[in-house]
Backbone as CSV, one residue per row, in Angstrom:
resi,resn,N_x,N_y,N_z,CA_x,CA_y,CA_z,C_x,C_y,C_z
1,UNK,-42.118,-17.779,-4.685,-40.750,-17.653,-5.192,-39.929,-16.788,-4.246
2,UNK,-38.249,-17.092,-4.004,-37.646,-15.720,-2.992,-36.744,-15.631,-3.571
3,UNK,-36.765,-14.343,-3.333,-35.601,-13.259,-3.917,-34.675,-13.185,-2.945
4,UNK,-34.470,-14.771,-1.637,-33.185,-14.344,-0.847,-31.835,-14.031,-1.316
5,UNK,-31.648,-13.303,-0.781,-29.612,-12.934,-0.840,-29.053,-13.033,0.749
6,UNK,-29.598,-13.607,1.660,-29.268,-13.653,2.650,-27.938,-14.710,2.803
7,UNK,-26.920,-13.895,3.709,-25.749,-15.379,3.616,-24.975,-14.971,2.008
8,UNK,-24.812,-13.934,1.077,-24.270,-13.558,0.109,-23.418,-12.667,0.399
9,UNK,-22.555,-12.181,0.030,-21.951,-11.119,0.130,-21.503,-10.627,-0.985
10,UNK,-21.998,-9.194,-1.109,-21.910,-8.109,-2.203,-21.201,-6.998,-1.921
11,UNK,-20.731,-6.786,-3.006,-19.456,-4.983,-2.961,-21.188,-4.027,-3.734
12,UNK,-21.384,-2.525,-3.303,-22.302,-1.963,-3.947,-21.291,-0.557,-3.797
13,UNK,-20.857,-0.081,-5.145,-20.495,0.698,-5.638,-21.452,2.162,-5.380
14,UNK,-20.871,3.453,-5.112,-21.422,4.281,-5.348,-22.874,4.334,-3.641
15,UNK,-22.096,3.816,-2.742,-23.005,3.446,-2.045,-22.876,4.524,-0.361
16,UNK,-22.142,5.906,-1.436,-22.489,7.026,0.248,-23.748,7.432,0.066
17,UNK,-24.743,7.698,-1.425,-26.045,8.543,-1.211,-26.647,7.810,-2.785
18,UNK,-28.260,8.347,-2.118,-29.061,8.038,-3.374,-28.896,6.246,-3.873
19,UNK,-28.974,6.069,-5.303,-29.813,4.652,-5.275,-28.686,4.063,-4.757
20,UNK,-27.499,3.669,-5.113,-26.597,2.853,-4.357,-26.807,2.500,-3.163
21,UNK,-26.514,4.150,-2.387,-26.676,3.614,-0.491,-28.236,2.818,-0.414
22,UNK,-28.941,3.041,-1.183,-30.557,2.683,-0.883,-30.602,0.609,-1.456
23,UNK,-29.436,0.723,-1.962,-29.055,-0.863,-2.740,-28.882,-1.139,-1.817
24,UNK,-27.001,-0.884,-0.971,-26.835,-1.653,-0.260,-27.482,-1.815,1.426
25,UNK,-28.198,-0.785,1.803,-29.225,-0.817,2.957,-30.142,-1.907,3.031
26,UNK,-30.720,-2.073,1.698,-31.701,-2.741,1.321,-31.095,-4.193,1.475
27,UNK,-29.689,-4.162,0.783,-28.712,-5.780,1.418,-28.848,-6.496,2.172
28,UNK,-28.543,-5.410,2.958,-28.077,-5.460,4.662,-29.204,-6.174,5.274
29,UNK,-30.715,-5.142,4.904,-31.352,-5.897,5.290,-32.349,-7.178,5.483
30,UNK,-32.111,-7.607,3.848,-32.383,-8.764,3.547,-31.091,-9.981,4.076
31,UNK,-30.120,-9.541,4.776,-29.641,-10.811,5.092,-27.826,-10.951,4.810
32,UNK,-27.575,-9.931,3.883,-26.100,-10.193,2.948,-25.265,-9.393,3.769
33,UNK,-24.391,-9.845,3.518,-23.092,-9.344,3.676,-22.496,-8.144,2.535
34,UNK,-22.436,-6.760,2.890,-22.187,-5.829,2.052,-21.245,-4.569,2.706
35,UNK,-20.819,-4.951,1.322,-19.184,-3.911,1.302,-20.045,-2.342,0.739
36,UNK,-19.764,-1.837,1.581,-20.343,-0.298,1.116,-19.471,0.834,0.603
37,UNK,-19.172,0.743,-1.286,-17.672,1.560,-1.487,-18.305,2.856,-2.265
38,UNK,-17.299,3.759,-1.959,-17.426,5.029,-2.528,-16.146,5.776,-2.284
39,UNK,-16.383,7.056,-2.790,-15.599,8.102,-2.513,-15.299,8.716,-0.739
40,UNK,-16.340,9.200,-0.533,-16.697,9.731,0.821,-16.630,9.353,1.825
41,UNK,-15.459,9.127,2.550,-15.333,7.931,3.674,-16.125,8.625,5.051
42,UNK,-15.969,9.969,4.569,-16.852,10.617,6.190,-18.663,10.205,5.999
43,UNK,-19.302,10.623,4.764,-20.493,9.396,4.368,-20.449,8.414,4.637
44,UNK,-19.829,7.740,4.444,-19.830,6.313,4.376,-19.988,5.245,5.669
45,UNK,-18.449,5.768,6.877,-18.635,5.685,7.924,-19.902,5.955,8.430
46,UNK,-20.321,7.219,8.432,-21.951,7.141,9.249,-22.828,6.673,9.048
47,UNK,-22.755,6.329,7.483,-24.104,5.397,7.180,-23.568,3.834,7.463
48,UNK,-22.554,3.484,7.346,-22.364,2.138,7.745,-22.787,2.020,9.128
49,UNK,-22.077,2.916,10.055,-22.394,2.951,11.244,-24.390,2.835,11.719
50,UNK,-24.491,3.890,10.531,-26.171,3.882,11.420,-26.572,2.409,10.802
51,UNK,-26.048,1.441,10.202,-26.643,-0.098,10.090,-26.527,-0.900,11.175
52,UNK,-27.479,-1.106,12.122,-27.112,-1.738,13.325,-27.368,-3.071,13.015
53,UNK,-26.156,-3.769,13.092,-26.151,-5.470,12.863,-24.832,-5.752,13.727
54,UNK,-25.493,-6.707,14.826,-24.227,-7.367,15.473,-23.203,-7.935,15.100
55,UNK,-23.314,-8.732,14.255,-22.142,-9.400,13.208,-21.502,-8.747,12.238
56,UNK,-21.665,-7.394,11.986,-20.500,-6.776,11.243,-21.001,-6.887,9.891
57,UNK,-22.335,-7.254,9.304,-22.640,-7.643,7.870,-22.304,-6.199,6.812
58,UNK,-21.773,-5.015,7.657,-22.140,-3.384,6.764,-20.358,-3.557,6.929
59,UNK,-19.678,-3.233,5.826,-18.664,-2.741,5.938,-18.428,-1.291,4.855
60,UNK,-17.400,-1.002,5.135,-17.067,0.247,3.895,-15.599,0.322,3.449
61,UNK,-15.757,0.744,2.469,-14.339,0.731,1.520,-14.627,2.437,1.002
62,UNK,-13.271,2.975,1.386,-13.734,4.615,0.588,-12.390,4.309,-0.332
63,UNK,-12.245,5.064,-1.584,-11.316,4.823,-2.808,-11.583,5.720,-4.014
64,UNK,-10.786,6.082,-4.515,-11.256,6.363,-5.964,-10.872,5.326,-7.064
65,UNK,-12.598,4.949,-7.466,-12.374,3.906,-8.219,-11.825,3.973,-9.555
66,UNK,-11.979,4.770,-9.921,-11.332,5.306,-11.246,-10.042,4.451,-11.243
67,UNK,-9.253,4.125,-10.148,-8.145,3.657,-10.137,-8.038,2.253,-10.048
68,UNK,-7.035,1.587,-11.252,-7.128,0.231,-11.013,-6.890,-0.355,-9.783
69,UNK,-5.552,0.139,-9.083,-5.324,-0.397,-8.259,-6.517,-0.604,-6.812
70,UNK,-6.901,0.301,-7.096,-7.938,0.762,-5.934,-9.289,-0.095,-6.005
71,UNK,-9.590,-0.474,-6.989,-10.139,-1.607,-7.308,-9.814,-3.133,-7.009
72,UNK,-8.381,-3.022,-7.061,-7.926,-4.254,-6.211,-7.811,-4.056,-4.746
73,UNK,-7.890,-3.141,-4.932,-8.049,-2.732,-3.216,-9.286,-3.236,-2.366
74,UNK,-10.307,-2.878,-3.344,-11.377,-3.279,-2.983,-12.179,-4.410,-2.546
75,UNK,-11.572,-5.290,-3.593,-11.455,-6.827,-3.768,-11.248,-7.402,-2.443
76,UNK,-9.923,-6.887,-2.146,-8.744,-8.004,-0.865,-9.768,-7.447,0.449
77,UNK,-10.061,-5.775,-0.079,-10.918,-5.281,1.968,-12.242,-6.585,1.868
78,UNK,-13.153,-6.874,0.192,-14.142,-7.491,1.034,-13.874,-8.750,1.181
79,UNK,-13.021,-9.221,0.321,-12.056,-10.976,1.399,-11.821,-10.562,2.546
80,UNK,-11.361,-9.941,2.654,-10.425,-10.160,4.440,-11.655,-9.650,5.243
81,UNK,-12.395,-9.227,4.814,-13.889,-8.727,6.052,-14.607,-10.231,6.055
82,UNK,-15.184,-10.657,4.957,-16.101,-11.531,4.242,-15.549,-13.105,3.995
83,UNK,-14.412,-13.106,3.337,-13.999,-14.422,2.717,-14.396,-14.633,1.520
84,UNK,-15.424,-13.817,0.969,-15.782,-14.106,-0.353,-16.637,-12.626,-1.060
85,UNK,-17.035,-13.176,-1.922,-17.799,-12.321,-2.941,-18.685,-13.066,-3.982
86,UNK,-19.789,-12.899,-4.055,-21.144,-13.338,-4.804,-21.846,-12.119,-5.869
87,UNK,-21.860,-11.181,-5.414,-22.661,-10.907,-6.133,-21.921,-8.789,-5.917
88,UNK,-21.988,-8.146,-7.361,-21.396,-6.814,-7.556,-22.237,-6.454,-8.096
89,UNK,-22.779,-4.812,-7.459,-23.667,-3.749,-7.959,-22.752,-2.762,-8.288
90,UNK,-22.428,-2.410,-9.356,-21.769,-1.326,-10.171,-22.971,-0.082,-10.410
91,UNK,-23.035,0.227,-8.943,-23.997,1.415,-9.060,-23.288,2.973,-8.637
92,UNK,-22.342,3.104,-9.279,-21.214,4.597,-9.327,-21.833,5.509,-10.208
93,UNK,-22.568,6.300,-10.081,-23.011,7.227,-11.316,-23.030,8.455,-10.994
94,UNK,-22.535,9.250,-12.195,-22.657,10.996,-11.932,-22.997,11.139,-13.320
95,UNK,-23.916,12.249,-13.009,-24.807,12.818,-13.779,-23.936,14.609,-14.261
96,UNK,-23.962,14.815,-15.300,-22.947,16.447,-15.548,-23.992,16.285,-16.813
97,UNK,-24.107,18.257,-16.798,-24.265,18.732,-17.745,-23.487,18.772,-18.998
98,UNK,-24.115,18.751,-20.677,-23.199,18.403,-21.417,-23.316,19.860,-22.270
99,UNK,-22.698,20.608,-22.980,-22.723,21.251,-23.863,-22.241,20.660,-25.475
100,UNK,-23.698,20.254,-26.076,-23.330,19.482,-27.447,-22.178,20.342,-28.574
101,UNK,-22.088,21.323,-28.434,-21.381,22.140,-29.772,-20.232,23.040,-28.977
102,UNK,-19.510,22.158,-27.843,-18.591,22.715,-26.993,-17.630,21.357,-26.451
103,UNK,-17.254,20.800,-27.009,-16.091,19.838,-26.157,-15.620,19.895,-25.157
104,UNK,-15.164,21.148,-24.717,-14.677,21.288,-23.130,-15.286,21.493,-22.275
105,UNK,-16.618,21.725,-22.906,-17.354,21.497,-21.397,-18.870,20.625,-21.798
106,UNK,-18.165,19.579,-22.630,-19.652,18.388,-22.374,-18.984,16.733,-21.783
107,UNK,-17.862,17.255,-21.018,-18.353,16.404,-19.610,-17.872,14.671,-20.394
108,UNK,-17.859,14.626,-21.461,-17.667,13.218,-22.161,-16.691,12.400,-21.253
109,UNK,-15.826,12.422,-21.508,-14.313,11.701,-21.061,-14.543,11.287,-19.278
110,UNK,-15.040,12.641,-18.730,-15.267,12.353,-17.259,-16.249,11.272,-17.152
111,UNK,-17.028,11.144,-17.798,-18.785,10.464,-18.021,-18.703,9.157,-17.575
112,UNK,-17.771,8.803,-18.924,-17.308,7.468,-19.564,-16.608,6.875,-18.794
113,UNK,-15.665,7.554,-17.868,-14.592,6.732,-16.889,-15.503,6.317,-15.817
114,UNK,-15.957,7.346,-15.438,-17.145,7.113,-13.987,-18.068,6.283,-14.129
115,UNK,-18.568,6.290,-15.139,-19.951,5.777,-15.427,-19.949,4.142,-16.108
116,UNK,-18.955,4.260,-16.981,-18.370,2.702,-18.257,-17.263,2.383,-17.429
117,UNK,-15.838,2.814,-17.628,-15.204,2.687,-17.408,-15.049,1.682,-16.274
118,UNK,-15.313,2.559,-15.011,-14.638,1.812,-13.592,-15.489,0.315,-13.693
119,UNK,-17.280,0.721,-14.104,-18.016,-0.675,-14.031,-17.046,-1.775,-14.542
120,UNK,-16.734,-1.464,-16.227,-16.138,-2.442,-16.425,-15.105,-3.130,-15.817
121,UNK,-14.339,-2.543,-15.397,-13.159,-2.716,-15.079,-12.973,-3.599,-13.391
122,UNK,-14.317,-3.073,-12.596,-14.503,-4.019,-11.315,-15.593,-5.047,-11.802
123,UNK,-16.172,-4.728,-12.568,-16.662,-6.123,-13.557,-15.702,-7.302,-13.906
124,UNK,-14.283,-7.000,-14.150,-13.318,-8.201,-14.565,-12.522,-8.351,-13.408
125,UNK,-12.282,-7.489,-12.406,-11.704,-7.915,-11.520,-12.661,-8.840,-10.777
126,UNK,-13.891,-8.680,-10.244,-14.815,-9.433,-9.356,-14.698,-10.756,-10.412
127,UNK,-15.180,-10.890,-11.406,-15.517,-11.941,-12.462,-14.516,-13.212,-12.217
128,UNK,-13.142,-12.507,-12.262,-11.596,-13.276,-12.227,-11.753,-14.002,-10.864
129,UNK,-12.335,-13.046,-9.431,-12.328,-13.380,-8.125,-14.086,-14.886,-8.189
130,UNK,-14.740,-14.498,-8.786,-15.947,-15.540,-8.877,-15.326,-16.549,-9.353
131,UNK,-14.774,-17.016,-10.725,-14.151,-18.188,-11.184,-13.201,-18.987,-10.156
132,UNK,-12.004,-17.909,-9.584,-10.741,-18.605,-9.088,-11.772,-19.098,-7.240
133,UNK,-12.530,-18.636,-7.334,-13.820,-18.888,-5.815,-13.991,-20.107,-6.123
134,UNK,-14.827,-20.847,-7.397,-15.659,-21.463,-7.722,-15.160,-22.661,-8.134
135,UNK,-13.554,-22.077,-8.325,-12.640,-23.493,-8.825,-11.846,-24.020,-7.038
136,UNK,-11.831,-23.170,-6.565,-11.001,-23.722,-4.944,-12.650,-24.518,-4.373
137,UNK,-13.839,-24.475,-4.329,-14.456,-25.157,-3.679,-15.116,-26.326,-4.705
138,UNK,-14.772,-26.510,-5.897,-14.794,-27.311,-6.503,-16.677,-27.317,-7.156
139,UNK,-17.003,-25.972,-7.242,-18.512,-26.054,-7.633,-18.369,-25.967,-9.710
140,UNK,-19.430,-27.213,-9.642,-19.680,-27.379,-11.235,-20.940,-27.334,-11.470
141,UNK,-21.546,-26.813,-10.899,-23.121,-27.053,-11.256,-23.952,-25.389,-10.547
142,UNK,-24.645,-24.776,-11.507,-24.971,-23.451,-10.790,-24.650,-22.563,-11.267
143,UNK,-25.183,-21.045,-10.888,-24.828,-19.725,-10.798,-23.712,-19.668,-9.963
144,UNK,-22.416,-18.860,-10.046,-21.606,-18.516,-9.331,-21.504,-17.306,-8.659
145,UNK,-22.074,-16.446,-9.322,-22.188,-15.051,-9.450,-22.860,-14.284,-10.049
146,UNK,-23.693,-13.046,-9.114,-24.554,-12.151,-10.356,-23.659,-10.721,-10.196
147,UNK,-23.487,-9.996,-11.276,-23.747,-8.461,-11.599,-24.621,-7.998,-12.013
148,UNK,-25.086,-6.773,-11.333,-25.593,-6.293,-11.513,-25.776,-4.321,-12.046
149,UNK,-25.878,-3.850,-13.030,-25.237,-2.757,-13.364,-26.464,-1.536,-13.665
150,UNK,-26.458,-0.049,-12.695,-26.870,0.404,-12.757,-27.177,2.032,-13.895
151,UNK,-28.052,1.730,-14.459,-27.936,2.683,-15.554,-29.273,3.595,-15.307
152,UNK,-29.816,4.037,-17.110,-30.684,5.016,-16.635,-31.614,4.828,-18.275
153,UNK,-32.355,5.013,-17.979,-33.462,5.334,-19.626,-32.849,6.739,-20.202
154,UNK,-31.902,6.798,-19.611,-31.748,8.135,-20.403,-30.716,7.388,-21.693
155,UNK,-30.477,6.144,-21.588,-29.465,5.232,-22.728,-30.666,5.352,-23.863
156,UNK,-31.671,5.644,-23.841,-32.877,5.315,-24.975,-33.726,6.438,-25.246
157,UNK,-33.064,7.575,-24.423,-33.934,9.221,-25.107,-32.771,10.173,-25.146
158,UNK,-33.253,11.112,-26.821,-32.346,12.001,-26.817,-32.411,13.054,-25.575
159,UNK,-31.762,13.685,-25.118,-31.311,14.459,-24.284,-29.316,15.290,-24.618
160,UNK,-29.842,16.524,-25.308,-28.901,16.709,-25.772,-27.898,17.465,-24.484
161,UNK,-28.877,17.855,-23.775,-28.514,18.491,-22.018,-27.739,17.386,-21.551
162,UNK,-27.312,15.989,-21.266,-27.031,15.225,-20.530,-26.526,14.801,-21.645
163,UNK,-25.802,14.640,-22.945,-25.119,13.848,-23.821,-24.155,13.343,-23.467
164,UNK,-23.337,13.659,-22.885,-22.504,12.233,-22.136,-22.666,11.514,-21.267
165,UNK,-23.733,11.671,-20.604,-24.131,11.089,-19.575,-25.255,10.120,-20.549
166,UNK,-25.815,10.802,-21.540,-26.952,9.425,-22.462,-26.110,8.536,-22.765
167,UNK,-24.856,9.116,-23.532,-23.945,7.887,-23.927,-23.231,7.122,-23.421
168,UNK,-22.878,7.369,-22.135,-22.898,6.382,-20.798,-23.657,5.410,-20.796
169,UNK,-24.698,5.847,-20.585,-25.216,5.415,-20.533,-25.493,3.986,-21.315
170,UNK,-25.678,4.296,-22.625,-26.493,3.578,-23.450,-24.822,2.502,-23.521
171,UNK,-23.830,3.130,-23.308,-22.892,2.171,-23.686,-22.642,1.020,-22.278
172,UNK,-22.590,1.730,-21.115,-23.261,0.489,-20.051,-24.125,-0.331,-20.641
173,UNK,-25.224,0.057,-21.269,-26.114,-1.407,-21.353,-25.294,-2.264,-22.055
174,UNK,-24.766,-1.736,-23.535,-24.098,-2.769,-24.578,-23.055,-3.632,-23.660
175,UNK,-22.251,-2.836,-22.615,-21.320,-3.568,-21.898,-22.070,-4.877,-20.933
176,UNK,-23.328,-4.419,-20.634,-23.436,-5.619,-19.827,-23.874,-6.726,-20.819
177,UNK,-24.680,-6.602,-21.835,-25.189,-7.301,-23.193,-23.903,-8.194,-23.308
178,UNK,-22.778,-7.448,-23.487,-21.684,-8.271,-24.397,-20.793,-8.743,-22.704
179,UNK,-21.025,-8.406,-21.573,-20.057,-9.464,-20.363,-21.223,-10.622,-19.969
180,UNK,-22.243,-10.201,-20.351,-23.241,-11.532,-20.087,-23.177,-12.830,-20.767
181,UNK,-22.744,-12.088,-22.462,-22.245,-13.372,-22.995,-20.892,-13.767,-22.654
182,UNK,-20.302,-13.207,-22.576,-18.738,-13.188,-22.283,-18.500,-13.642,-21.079
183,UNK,-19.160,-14.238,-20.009,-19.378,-14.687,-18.792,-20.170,-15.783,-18.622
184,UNK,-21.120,-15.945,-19.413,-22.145,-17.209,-19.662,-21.338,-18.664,-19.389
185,UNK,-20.400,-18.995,-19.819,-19.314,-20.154,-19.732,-18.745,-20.212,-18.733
186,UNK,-18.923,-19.215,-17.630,-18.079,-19.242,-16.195,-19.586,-19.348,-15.391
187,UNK,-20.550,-19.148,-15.903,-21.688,-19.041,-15.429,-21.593,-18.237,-14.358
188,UNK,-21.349,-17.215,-14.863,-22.104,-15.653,-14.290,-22.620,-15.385,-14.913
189,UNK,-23.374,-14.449,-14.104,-24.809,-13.373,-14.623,-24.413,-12.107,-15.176
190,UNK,-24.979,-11.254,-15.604,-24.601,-10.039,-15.659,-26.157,-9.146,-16.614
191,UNK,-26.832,-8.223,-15.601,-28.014,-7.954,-15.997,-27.489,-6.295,-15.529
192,UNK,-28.649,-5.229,-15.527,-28.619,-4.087,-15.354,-30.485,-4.040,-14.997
193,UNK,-29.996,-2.934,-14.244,-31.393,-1.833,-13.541,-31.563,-0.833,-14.667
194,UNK,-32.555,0.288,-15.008,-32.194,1.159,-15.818,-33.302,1.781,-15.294
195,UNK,-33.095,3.218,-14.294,-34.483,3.833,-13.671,-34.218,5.283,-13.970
196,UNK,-35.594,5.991,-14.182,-36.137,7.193,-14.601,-37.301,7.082,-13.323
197,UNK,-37.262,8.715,-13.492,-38.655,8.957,-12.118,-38.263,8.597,-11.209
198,UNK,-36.783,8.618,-10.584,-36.873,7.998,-9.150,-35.984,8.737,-8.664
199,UNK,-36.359,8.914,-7.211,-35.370,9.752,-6.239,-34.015,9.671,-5.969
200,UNK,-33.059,9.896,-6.812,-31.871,9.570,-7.057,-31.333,10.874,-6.383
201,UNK,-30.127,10.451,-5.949,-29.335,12.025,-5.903,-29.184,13.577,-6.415
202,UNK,-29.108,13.005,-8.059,-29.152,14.107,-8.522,-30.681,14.363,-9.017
203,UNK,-31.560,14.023,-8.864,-33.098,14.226,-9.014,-33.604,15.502,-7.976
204,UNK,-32.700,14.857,-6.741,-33.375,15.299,-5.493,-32.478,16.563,-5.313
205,UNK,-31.195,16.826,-5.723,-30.632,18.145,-6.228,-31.464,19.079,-7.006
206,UNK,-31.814,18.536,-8.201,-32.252,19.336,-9.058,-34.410,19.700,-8.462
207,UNK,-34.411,18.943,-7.837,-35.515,19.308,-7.092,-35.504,20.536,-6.255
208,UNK,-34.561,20.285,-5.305,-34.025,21.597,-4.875,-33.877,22.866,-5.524
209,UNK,-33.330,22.855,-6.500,-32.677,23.911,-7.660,-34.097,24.596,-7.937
210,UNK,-34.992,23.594,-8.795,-35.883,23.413,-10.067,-37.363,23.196,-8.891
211,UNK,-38.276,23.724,-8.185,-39.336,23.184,-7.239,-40.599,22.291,-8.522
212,UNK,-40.484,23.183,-9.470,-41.631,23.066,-10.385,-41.257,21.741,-10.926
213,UNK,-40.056,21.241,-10.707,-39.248,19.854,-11.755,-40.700,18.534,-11.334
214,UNK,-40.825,18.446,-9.927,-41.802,16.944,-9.521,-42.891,17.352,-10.112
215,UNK,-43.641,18.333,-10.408,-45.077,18.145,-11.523,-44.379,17.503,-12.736
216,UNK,-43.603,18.178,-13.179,-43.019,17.694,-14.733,-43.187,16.340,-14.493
217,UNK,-42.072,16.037,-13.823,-41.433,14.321,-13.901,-42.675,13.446,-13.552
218,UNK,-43.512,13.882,-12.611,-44.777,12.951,-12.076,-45.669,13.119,-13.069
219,UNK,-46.132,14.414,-13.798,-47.234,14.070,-14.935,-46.344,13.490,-16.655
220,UNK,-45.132,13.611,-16.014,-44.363,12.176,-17.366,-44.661,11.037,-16.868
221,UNK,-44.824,10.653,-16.026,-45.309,9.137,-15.716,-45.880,8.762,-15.179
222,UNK,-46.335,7.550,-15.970,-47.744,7.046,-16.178,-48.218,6.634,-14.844
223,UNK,-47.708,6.079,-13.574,-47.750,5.683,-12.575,-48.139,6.981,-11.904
224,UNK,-47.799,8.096,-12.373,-48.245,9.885,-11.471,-47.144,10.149,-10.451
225,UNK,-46.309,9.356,-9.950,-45.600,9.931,-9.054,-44.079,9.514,-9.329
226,UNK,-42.844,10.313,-8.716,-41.626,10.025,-8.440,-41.661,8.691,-7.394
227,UNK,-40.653,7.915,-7.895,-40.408,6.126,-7.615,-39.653,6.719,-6.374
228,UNK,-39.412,5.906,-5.120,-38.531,5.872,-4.172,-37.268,4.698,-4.984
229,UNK,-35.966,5.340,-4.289,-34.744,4.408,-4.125,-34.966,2.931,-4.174
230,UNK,-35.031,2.817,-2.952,-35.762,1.462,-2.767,-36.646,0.468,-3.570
231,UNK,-37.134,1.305,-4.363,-37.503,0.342,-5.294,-36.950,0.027,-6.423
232,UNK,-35.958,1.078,-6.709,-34.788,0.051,-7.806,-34.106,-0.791,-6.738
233,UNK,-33.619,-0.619,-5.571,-33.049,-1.912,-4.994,-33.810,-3.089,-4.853
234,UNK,-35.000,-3.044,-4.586,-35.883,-4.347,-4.901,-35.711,-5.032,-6.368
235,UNK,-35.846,-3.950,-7.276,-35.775,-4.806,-8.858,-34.290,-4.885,-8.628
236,UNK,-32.774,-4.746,-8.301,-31.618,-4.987,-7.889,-31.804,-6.389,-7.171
237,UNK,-32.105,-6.352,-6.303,-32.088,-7.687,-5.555,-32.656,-9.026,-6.295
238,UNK,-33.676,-8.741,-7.078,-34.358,-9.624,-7.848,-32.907,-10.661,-8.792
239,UNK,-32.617,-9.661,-9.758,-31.616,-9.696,-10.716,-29.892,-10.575,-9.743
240,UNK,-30.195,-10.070,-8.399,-29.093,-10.608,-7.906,-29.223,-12.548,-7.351
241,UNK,-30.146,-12.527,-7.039,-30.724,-13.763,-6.135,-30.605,-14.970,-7.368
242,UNK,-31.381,-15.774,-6.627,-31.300,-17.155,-7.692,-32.585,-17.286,-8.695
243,UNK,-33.757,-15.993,-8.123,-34.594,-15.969,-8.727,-34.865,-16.319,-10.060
244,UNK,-33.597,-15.275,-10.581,-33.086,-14.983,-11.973,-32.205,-15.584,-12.343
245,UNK,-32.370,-17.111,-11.838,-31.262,-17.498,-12.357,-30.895,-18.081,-13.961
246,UNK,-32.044,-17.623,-14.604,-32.011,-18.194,-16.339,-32.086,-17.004,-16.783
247,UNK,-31.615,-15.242,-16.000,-31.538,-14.612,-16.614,-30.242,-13.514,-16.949
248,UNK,-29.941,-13.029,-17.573,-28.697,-12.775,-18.057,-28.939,-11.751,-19.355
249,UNK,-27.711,-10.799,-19.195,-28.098,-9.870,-20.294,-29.332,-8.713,-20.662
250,UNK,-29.967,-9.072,-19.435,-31.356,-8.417,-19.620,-30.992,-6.562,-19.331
251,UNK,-31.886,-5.892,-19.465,-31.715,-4.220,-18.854,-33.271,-4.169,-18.263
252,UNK,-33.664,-4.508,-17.338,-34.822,-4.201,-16.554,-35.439,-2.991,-15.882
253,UNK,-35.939,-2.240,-16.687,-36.909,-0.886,-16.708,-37.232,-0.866,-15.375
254,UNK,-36.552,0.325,-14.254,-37.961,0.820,-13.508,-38.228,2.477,-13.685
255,UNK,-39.251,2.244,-14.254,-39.118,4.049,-14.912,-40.622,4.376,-13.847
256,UNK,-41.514,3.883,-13.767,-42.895,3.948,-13.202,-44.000,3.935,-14.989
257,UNK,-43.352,3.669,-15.996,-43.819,3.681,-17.339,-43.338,4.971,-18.207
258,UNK,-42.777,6.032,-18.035,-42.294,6.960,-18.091,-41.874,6.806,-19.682
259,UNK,-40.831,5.194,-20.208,-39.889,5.536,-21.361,-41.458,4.905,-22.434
260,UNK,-42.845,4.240,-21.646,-43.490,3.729,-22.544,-44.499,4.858,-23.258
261,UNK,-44.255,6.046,-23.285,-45.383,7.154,-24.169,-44.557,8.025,-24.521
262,UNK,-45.517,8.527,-25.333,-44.667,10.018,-26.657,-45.183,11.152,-25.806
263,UNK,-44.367,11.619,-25.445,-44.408,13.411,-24.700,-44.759,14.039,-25.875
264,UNK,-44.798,14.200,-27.192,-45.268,15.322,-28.024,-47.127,14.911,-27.601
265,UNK,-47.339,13.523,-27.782,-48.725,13.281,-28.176,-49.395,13.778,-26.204
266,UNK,-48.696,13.271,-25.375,-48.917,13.559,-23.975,-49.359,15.088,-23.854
267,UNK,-47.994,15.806,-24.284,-48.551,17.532,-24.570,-49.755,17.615,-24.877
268,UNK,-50.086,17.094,-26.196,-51.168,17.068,-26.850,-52.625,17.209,-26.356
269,UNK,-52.758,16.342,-25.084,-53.398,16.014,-24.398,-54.178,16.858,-23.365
């Protein structure tokens, strides 16, 4: 079976550091054409730059997506680089501390825009750009388009430390649940990643901070060790390709087994 995406071209959100940049690297080097957007244009540039491909397949878009317009912005840079668009990783995520019995400083409102918000919102702009694609070359038969949307198991454990960031969470999944159906008739996709245990940005911060944190996180899961990047971009790529193409709506676990046991009974142990 192949999981090519080669000859595709994808926008990957959130793509100066951690799993994003590790998405769209992983693109690049399977073959696609990828728009590399974020905040950080001085990031961004160098990592586009260190992608050595003669044909120009790495581009970058820096923006704050938060902004609609900037989102259309985004759109027209990867037409006019590309000519098209196939396939969107809505992998923008920030992680903030929440204080549950303090409103002004649990981080909610910021969470939700960054985290729900912008996805959705370059979710309907790309979606609008897949249809009006699919109707100029006259395709009736097929996948047109996958999304793909990056979340976290933290949508499925309390964590009262990260409460807006759980509820981000957990409300990304429902969003991709309900654009999968809501897209099914244009025949797009729309699935999600959802990883724990893996070397993410802010993992590898709080590693720093916290030294003692990788025993914790590695004897939480069942696999024994912290996941590399790269391997949510592999289960990413899967979800993007034609592999999957009867699948839709799904939230595909890479935790290393992490969300499958009870930490009281584990203690126990």
């Amino acid at each position: 079976m192949s999981y090519s995406i080669a000859g595709k071209t994808a926008i990957v959100t959130g793509a100066a550091n951690g799993v994003g940049l590790a998405i769209a690297r992983h693109f690049v080097n399977q073959g696609a054409c990828v728009m590399f957007a974020d905040m950080d244009e001085t990031k961004l540039a160098t990592e586009v730059d260190a992608v050595k491909t003669e044909d120009r397949r790495a581009r970058y878009f820096a923006g704050d997506l938060r902004q609609r317009l900037t989102l259309a912005n985004l759109l027209s840079a990867t037409i006019d680089a590309f000519d098209r668009v196939d396939i969107l990783v809505n992998a923008s995520r920030q992680v903030l501390r929440s204080d549950p019995l303090n409103p002004d400083e649990d981080a909610f409102e910021a969470l939700i825009e960054q985290n729900l918000t912008t996805s959705l919102r370059l979710t309907q702009v790309v979606a609008k750009r897949l249809i009006k694609q699919a109707e100029d070359e006259g395709s009736k038969d097929g996948n047109i388009g996958s999304i793909v949307n990056i979340t976290s198991i933290a949508a499925t454990r309390a964590h009262p430390q990260l409460l807006a960031y759980s509820i981000s969470a957990a409300a990304l999944d429902q969003m991709t649940r309900s654009m999968a159906v809501a897209l099914a008739a244009n025949r797009i996709r729309v699935n999600a990643v959802a990883f724990g245990s893996v070397m993410s940005a802010s993992l590898r911060f709080a590693l720093k901070e916290h030294p003692d944190l990788r025993g914790i996180v590695s004897d939480a899961t069942p696999l024994g060790r912290i996941g590399e990047a790269n391997e949510v971009a592999e289960a990413v790529q899967y979800l993007a390709s034609e592999s999957s193409s009867f699948v839709t709506g799904q939230i595909l676990t890479v935790d290393g087994g992490r969300t499958l046991i009870d930490p009281v009974v584990t203690a126990a142990h």
